[in-house]
N, C-alpha and C positions, 0 to 999 in steps of 0.2 A: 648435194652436200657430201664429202668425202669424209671416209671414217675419221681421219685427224681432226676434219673442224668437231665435227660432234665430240669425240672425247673432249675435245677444246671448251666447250660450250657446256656439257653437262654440271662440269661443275658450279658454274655459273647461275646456271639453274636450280641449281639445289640447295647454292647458299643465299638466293632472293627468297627464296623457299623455307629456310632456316630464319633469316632474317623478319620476313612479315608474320612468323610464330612467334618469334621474339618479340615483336611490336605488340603481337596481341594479347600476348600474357601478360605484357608490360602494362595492361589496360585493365588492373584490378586492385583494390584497396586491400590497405593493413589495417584491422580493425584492430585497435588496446584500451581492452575495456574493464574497468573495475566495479564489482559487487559489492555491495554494503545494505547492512539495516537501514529500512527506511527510518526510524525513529532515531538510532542511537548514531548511524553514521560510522557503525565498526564495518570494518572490511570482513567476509564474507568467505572463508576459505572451502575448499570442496566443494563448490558449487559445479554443476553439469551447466557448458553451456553449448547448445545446437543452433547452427547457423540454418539459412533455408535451405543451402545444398545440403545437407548432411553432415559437414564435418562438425567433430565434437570435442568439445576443450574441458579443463579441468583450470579453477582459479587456486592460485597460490596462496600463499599464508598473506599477504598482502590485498586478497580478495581477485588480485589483477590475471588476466587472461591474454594472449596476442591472436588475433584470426586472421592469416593475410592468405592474399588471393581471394578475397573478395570481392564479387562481381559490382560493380557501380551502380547506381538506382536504388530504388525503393527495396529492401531484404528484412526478413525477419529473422530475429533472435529469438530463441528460449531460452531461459534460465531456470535450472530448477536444484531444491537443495531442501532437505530435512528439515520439518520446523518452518518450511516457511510457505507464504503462497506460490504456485510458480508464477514466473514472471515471461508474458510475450510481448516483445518490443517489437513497431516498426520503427527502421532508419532509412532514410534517405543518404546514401554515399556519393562521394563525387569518382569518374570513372577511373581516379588512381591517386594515390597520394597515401597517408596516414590518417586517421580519424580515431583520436580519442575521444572517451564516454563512460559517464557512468551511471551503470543500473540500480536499481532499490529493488528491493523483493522485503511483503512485510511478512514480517511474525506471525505465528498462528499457535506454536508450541507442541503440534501435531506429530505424535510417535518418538515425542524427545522425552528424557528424565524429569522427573516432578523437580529434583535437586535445579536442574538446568534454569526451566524455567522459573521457578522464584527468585533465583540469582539476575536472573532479566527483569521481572519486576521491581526489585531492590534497583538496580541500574535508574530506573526508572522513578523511584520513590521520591526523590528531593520535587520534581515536576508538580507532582500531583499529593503533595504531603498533606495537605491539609484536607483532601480527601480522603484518603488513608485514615487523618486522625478522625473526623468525624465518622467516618463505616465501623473503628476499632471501637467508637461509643455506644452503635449501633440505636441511636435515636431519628429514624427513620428508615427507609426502603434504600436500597444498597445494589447498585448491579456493574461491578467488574468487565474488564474485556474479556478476562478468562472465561466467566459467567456467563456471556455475552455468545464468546465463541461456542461453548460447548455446547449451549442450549439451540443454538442456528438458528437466531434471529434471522430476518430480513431486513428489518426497519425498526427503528426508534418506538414507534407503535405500536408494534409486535411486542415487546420487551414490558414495556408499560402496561398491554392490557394482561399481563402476569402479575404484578403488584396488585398485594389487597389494597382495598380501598382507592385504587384508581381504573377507570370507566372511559372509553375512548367513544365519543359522542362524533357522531356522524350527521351533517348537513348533504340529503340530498342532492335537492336546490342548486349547489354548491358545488358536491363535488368535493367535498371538502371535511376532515375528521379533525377532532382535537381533543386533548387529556382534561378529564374535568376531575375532581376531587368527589369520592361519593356524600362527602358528608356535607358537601358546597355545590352542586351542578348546577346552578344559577349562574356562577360564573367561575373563568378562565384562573389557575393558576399563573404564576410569574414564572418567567422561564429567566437561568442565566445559560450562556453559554460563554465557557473560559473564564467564569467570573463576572462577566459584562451580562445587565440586565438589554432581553431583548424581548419587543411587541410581538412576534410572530414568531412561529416554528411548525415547519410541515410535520405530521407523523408519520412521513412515509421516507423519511431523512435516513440513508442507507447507514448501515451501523458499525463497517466495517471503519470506520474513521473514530470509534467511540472510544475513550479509554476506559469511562465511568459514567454513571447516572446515579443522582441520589432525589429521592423524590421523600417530601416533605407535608402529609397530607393534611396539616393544622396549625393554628398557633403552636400548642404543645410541644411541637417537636420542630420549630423551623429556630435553626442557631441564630445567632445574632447578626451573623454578619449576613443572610440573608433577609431581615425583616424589612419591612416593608409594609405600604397602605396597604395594597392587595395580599398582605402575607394570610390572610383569613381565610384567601381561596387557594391557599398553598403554593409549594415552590417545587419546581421541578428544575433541579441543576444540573448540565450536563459537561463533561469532560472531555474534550477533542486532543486524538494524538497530533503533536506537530509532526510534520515529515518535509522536514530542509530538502532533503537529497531526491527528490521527484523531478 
């Protein structure tokens, strides 16, 4: 080979060289992804977000975020942000293209203003109003998500055996616990959920989905709009957050 070919050649070489680095980079996603309350569906500003390499983004007033150069396949996301749970997502990406999405992270109210969070419960209040009115009458057992959160429930169960006058009875055999009324243990309370009466309900029903619990140990104190045949062996009514954005 004489020196003229090879100067001839090098460049050639180094732009096949240029080029298959071009191909390769060219082989990763743009992730644009927006933050919001799981409940309310508001976008989510200052949010930290961590991809699985490392890079780390900040969401806009908009909640919205852009992460490109994203490797294709299976990668994880973190989201994390004051007030809220953090959030770890897996995605599945395709090896290049664009890929929009969006995250929920819920509420907790953890190291935010008292002012804050009642403004988010107010937010909240048309949903759950008639819960609201019946706790402000206080004719029965009463227990809040806030209530709920601070005290660090696990389960439905947990929560209940805190209530005077209700007793979380346990079936061996079974394998199997449920809420009795102390002044009825012969038999089962009525449960609603969302309003709808239903036959069964685990007490190991994780709580972080709860918004309220109102528990109703007697005729005496069960409203009207929950009575019923069984209203003798009392009512236990529970309240579930909706979360569209999941």
């Amino acid at each position: 080979m004489t020196p003229t070919r090879f100067l001839y050649m090098w460049p050639l070489t180094a732009l096949l060289a240029l080029g298959a680095q071009a191909a390769a980079s060219a082989q990763t996603t743009t992730l644009r992804g927006r933050v919001v309350d799981s409940e309310l569906g508001n976008p989510l500003a200052g949010a930290t977000v961590r991809t699985q390499a490392g890079a780390t983004f900040s969401t806009d007033s908009f909640g919205r975020f852009e992460a490109a150069g994203v490797a294709g396949g299976h990668t994880e996301i973190r989201i994390e942000l004051i007030g809220y749970t953090s959030g770890d997502f897996v995605l599945t990406l395709p090896a290049s293209g664009t890929v929009q999405a969006e995250f929920a992270l819920d509420f907790t109210g953890v190291n935010l203003p008292e002012i804050v969070v009642e403004a988010r419960a107010e937010q909240l209040m048309p949903r759950y109003l008639d819960f609201e009115r019946r706790r402000d009458r206080k004719l029965g057992a009463f227990l809040r998500w806030d209530e709920l959160k601070k005290a660090g429930f696990a389960s439905v169960g947990d929560a209940l055996r805190t209530v005077r006058g209700v007793r979380i009875s346990c079936v061996q055999e079974a394998f199997e616990c449920f809420a009795v009324m102390v002044r009825t243990p012969n038999c089962q309370p009525t449960w609603f959920i969302d309003g709808i009466e239903v036959h069964s309900f685990h007490e190991n029903t994780p709580i972080r989905d709860v918004y309220g619990i109102e528990v109703f140990r007697g005729v005496g104190e069960i409203p009207a709009e929950f009575a019923g045949s069984n209203a003798a062996c009392g009512v236990i009514a529970m309240w579930t957050k909706s979360r569209p954005y999941r």
